[in-house]
C-alpha positions in Angstrom: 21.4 17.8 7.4 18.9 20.6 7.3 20.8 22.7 10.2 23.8 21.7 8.0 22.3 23.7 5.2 20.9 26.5 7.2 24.6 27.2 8.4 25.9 27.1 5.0 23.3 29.6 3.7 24.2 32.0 6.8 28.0 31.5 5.8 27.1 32.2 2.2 25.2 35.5 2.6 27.8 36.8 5.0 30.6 36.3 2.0 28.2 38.0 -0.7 28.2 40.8 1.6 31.7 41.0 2.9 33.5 40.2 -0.9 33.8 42.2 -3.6 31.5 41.8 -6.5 34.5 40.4 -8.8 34.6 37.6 -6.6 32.0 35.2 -7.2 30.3 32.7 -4.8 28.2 29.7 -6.5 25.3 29.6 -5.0 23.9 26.6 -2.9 22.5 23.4 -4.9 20.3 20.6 -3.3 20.5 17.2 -4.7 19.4 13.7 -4.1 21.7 10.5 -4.6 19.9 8.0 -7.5 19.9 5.6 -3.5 18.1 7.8 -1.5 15.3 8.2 -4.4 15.3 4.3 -4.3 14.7 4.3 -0.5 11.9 6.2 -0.8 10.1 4.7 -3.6 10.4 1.7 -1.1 8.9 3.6 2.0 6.2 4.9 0.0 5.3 0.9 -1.4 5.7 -0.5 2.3 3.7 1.9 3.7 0.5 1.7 1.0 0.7 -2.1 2.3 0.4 -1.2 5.6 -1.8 1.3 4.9 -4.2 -1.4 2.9 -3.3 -4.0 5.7 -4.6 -1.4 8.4 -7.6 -0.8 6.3 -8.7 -4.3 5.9 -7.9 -4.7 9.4 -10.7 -2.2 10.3 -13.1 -3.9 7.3 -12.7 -7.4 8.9 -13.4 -6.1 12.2 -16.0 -4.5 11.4 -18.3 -7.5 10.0 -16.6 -10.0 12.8 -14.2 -11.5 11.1 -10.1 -11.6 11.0 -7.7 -11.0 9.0 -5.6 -13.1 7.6 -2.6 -13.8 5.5 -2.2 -11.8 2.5 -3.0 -13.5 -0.6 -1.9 -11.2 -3.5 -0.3 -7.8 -3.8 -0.1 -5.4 -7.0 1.4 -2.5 -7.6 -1.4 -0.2 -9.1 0.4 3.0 -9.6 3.6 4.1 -9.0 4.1 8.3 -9.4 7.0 10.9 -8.9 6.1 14.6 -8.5 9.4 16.9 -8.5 9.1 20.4 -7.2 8.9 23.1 -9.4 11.8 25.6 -10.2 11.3 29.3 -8.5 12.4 31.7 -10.6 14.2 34.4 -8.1 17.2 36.4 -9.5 18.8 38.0 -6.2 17.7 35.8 -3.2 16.8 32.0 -3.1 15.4 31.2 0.7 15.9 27.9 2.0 12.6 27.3 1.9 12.4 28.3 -1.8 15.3 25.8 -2.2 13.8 23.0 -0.8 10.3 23.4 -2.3 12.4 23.2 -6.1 14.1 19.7 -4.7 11.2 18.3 -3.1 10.1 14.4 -4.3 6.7 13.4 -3.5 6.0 9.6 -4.2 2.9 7.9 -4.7 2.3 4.9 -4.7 -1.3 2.9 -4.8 -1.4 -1.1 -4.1 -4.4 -3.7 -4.3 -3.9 -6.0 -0.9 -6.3 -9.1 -1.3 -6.3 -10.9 2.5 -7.7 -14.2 3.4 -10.4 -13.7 6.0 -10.7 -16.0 9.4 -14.0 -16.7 11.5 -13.1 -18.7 13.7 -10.7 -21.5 13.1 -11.6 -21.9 9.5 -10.2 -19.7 6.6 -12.4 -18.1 3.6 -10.6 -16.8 0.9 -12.1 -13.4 -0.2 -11.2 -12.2 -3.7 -10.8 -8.2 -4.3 -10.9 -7.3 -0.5 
């Protein structure tokens, strides 16, 4: 996609050059679909889970114990951070582009795991 757009932009400042200011090229526009948001917010929640799993993992170890199942799982905060618009009046670099398009997503969870020693199981609360 991004080599896509990086052949586009060469295309597009070849034709403001070559054409005559009466003729007027819109410039490039990044976009996500409402889907591809939704994927992300996804990625961002499965990986705090793993994140917390691999966490616990190391916590559990740690003191000799396993881990086990997980017991509960809650969302604490959920956050979306769009870029922020560059104002440039002539030239708008790709890198400019994609900084004002950018999504960051945040997301925290609270991952409460059962804890093994041995063969028997001991339910620890706000692991």
């Amino acid at each position: 996609m991004l080599s896509d757009y990086k052949i586009f932009l060469q295309i597009y400042n070849i034709l403001i050059e070559k054409l005559d200011k009466s003729v007027k090229i819109l410039e490039p526009e990044l976009s996500h679909s409402a889907n591809r948001i939704e994927s992300l917010k996804r990625q961002a929640t499965l990986q705090a889970i793993r994140n917390a799993k691999r966490t616990a993992l190391d916590i559990a170890n740690s003191v000799g114990l396993q881990l086990g199942k997980p017991c509960e799982i809650f969302q604490e905060s959920f956050k979306e951070t769009y870029g922020e618009p560059i104002e440039i009046i002539d030239v708008k670099y790709l890198s400019n582009l994609i900084n004002e398009k950018t999504i960051k997503v945040t997301c925290n969870v609270r991952v409460t795991f059962d804890l093994i020693k041995g063969k028997s199981k001991k339910k620890c609360k706000n692991c």
